[in-house]
Rosetta silent file (secondary structure, phi, psi, omega in degrees, C-alpha in Angstrom):
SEQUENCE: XXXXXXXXXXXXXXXXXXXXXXXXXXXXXXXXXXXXXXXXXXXXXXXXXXXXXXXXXXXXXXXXXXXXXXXXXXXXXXXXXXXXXXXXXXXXXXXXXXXXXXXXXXXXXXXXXXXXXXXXXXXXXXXXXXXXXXXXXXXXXXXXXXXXXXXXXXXXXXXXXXXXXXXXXXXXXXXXXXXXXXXXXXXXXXXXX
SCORE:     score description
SCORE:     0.000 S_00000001
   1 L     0.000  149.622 -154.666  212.258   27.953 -102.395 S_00000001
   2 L   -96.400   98.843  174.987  214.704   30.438 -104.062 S_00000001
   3 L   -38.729  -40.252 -162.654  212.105   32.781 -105.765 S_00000001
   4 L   -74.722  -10.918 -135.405  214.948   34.626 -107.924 S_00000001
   5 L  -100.003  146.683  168.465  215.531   30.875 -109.517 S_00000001
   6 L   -78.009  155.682  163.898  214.389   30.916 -113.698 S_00000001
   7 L  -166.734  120.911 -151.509  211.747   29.315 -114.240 S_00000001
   8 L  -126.457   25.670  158.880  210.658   29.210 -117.875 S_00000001
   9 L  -109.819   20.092 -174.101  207.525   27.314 -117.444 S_00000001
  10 L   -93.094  -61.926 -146.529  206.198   30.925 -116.104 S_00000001
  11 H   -70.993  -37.422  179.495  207.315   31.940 -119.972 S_00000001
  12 H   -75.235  -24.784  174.217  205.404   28.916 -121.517 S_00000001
  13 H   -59.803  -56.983 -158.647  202.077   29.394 -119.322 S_00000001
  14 H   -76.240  -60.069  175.594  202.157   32.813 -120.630 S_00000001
  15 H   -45.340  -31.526 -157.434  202.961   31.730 -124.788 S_00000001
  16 H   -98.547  -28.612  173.393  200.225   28.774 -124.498 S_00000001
  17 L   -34.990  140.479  174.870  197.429   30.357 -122.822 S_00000001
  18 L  -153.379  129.224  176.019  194.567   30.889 -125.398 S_00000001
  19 L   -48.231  128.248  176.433  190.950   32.408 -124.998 S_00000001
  20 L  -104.784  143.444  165.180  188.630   29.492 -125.059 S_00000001
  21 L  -126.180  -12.697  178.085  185.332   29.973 -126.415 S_00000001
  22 L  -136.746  103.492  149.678  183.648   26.590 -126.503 S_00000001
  23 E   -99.936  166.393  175.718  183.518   24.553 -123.448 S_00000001
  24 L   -82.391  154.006 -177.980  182.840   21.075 -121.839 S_00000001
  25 L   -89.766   53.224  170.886  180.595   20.825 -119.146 S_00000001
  26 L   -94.650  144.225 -171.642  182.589   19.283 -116.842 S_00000001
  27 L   -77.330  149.752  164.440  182.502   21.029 -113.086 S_00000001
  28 L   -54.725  125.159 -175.487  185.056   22.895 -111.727 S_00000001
  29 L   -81.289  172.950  173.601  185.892   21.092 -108.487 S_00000001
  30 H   -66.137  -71.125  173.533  185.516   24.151 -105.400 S_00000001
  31 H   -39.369  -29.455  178.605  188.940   23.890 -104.555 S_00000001
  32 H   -68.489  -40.221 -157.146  190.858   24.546 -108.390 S_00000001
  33 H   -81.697  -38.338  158.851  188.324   27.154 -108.282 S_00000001
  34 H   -55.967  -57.226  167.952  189.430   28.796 -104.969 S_00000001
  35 H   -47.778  -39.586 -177.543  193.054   28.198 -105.991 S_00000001
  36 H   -70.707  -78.459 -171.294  192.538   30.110 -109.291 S_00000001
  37 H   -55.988  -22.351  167.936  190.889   32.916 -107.619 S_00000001
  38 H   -54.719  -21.283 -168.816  193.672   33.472 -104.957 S_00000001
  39 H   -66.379  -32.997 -178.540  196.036   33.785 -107.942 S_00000001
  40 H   -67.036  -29.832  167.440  194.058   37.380 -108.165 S_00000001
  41 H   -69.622   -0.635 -179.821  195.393   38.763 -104.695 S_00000001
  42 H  -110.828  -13.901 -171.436  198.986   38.087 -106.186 S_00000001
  43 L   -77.968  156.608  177.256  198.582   41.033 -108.848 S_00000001
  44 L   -70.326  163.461 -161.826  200.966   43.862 -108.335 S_00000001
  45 L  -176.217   83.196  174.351  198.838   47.134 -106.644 S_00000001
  46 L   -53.491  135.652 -155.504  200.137   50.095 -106.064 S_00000001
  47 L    58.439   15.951  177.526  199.834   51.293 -102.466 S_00000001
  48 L    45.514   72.415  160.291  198.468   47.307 -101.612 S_00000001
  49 L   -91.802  -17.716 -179.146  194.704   48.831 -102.318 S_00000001
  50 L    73.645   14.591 -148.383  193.570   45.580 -103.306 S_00000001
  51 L   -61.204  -49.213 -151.084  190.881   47.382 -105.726 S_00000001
  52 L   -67.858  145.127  164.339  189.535   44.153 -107.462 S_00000001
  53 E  -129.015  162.010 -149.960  186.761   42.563 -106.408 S_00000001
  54 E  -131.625  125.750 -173.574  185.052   39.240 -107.779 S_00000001
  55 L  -105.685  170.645  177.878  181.358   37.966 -108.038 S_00000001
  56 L  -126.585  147.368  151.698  180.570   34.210 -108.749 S_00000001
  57 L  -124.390  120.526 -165.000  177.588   34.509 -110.868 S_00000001
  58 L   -48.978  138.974  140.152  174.718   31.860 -109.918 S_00000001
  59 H    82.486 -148.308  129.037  172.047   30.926 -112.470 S_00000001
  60 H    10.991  -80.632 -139.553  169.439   32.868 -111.553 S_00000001
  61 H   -73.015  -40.108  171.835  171.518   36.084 -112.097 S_00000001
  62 H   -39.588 -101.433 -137.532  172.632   34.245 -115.936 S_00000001
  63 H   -52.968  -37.753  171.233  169.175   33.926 -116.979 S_00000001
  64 H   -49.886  -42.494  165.988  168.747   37.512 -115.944 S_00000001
  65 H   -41.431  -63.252 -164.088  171.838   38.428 -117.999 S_00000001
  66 H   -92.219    8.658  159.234  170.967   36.761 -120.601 S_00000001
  67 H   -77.084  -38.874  176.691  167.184   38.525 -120.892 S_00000001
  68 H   -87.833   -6.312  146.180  168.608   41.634 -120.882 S_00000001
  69 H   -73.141  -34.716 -179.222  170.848   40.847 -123.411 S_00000001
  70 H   -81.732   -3.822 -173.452  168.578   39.265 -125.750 S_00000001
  71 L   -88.329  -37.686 -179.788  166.152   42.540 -124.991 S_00000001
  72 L   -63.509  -52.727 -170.234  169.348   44.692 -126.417 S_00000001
  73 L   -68.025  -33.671  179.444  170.260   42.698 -129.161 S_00000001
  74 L   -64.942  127.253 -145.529  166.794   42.358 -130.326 S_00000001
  75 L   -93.914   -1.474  168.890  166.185   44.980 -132.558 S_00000001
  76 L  -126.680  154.000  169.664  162.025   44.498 -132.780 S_00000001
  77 L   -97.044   43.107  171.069  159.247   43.292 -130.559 S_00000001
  78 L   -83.139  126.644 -164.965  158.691   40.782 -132.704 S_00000001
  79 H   -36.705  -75.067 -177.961  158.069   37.011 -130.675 S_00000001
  80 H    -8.237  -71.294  170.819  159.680   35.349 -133.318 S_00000001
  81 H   -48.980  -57.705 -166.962  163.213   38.150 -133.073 S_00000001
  82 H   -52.944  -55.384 -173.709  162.890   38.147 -129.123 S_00000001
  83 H   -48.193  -64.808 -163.894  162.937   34.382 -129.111 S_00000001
  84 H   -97.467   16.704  137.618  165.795   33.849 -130.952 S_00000001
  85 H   -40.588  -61.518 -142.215  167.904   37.003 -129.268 S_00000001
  86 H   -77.337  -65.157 -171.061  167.086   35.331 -126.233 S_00000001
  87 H   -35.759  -87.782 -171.663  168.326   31.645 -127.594 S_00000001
  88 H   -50.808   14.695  171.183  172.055   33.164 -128.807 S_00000001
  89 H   -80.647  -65.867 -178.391  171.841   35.115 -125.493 S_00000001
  90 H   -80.980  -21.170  167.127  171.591   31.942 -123.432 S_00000001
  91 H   -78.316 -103.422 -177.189  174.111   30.264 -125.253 S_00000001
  92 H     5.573  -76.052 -173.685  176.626   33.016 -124.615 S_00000001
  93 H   -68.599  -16.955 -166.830  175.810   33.731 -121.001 S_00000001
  94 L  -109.704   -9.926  -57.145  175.443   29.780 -120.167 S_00000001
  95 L  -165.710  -36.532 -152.068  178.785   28.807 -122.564 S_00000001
  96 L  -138.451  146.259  164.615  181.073   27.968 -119.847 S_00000001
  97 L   -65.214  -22.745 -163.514  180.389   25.989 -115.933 S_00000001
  98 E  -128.776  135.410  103.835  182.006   29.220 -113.825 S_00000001
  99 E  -101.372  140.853 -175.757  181.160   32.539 -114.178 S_00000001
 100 E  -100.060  161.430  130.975  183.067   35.685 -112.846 S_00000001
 101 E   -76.065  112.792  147.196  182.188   39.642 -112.908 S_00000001
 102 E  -100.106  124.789 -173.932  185.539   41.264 -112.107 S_00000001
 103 E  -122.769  178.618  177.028  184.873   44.362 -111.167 S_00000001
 104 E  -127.813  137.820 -160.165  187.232   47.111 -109.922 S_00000001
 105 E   -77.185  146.549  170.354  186.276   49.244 -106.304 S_00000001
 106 L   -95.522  123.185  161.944  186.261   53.118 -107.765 S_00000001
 107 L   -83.435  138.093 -164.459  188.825   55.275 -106.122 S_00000001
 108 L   -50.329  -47.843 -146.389  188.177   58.981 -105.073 S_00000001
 109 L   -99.350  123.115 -156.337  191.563   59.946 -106.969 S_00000001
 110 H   -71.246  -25.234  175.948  191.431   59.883 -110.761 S_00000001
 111 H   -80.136  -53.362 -173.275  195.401   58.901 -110.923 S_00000001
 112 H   -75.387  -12.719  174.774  194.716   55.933 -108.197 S_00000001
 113 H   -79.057  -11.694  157.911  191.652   54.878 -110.109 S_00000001
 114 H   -78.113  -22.401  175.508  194.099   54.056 -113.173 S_00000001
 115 H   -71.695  -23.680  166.649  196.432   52.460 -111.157 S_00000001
 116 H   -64.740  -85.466 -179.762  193.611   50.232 -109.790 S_00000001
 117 H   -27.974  -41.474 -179.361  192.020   49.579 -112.940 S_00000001
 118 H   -88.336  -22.199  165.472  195.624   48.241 -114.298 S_00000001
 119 H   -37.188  -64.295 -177.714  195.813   46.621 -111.170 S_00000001
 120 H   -59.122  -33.544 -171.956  192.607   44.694 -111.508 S_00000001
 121 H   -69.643  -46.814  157.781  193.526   43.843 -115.144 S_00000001
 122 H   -40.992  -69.120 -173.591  196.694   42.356 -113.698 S_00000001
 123 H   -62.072  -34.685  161.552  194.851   40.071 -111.607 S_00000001
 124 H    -3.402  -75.982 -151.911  192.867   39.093 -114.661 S_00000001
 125 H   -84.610  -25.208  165.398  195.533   38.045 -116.206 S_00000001
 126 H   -68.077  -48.179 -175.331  196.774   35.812 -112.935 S_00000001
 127 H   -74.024  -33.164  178.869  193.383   34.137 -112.858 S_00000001
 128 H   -82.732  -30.107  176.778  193.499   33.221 -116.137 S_00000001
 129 H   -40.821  -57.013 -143.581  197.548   31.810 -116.146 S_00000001
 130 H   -91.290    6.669  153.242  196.883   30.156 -112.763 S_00000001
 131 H  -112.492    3.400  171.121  193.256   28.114 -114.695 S_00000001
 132 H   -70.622  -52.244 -167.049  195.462   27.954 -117.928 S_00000001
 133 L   -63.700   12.814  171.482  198.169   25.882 -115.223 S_00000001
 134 L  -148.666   49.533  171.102  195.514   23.793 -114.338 S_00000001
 135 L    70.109   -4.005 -170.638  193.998   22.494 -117.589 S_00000001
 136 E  -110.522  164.555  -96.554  190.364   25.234 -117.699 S_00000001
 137 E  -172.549  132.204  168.410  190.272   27.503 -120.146 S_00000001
 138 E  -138.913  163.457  171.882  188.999   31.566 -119.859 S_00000001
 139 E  -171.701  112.334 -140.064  187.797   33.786 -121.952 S_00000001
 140 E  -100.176  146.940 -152.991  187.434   37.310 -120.375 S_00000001
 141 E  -145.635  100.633  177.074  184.306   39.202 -122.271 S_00000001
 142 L  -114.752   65.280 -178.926  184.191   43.025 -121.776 S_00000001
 143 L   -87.461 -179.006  161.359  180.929   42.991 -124.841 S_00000001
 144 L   -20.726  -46.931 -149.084  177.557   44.301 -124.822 S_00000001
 145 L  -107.310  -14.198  159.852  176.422   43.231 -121.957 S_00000001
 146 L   -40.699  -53.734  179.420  179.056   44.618 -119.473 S_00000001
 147 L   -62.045  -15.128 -161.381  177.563   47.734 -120.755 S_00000001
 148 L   -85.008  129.314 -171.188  174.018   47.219 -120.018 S_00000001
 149 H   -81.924   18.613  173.874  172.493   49.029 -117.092 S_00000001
 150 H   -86.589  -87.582  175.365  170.497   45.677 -115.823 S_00000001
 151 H   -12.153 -105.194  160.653  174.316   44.678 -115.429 S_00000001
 152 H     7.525  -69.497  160.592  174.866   47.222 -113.213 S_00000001
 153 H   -41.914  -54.248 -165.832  171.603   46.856 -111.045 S_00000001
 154 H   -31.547  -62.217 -158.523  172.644   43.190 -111.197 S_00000001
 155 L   -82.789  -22.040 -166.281  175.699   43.102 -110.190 S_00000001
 156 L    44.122   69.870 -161.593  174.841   46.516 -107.915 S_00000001
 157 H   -79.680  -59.619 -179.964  177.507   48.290 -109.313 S_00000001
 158 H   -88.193  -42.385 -163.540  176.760   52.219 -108.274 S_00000001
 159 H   -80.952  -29.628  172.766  175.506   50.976 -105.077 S_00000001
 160 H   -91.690  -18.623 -179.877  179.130   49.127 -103.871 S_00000001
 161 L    67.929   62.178  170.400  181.090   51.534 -105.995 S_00000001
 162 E  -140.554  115.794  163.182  182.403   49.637 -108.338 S_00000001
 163 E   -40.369  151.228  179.052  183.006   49.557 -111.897 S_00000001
 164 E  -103.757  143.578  166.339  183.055   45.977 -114.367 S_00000001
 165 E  -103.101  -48.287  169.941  186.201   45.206 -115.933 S_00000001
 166 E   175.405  156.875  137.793  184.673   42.138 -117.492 S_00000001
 167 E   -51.662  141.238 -174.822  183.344   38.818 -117.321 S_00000001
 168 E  -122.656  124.933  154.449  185.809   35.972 -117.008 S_00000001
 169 E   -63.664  115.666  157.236  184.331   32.456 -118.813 S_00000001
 170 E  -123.162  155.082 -145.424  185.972   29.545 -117.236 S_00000001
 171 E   153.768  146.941  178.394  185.851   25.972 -118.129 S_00000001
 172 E   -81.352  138.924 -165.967  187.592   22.841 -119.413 S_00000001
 173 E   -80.795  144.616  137.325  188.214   23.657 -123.059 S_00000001
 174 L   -46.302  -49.910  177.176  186.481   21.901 -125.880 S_00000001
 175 L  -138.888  117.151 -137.750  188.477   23.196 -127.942 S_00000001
 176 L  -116.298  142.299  174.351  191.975   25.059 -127.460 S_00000001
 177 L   -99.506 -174.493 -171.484  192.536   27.167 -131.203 S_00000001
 178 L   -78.863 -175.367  169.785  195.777   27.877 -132.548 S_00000001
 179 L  -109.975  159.034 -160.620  197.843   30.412 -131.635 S_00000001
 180 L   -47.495 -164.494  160.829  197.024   34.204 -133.332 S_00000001
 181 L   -94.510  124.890 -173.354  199.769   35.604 -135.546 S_00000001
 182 L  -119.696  119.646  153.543  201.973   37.975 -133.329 S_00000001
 183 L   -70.775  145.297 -151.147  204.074   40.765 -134.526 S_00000001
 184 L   -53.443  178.716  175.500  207.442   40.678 -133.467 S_00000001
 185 L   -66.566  -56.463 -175.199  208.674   42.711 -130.182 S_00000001
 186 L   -65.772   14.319 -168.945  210.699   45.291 -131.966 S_00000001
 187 L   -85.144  -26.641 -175.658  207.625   46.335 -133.440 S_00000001
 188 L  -108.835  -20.421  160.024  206.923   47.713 -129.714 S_00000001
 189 L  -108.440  133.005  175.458  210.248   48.659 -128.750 S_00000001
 190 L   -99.123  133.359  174.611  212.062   52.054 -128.572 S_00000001
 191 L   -86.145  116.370 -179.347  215.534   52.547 -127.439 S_00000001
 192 L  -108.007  169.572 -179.185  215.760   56.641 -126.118 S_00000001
 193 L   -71.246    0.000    0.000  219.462   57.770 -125.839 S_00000001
């Protein structure tokens, strides 16, 4: 296959994509889900460092998530607060069948750790086109709880030497919204002499 060939169903994957926030439970089969993540290994990477790396998260480690989120959000130790922190917690972290942690490996050199970091964001942006091209839905979540150092332990973050880029939500959408209001391109481009 002639790579250099147009192909302007690259351009529509990219217009049509849309952050999903309410999914169906239907499972991911393992392969689509393998297939998606290889799409991440395809991001451009300067010096082919490879920086991102990718967690599945079980479960277990949700309901862990979402305790330590509902301990953050809750702003008293009242049963009552805690409870329903914890409820909108577990809806959040539980929202979608697959969750990812993309994290990025931290590089000694403060110039290659931005090129990693847009590196990893690149593959983001691969995983979600190549589960937009196959009907699921993402919605990549760098909130509260990214921040949280029980994230961190979780995920053992400082101990692999790695940083979170976000969560990635995946799922067959319930509901696909419209698309935002964009300002035009020239809005973004400069011509220098």
């Amino acid at each position: 296959m002639d790579s250099t060939k147009p192909n302007p169903s690259i351009i529509t994957a990219i217009q049509s994509r849309r952050t999903i926030k309410e999914f169906r439970s239907d499972r991911i089969p393992e392969q689509t889900l393998w297939q998606i993540l290889d799409a991440a290994r395809w991001a451009p990477n300067h010096r082919l460092t490879e920086p991102w790396r990718i967690a599945i998260i079980g479960m277990q480690s949700r309901e862990e998530l979402a305790d330590a989120l509902a301990r953050q959000t809750a702003s008293s130790q009242d049963p009552s607060v805690l409870a329903k922190a914890k409820e909108e917690a577990q809806r959040k972290v539980m929202s979608s069948p697959v969750l990812l942690a993309v994290t990025c490996r931290i590089a000694e050199s403060p110039a290659q750790q931005v090129e990693d970091l847009a590196a990893v964001c690149a593959a983001v942006q691969n995983l979600q086109l190549a589960a937009w091209g196959e009907g699921i839905g993402t919605h990549w979540n760098t909130g509260r709880v990214t921040r949280l150092p029980e994230t961190d332990a979780l995920l053992q973050l400082s101990e692999r030497g790695e940083e979170l880029v976000g969560f990635l939500y995946l799922g067959y959408p319930a509901q696909v919204p419209e698309p935002p209001k964009r300002r035009p391109i020239q809005d973004f481009v400069r011509n220098l002499p």
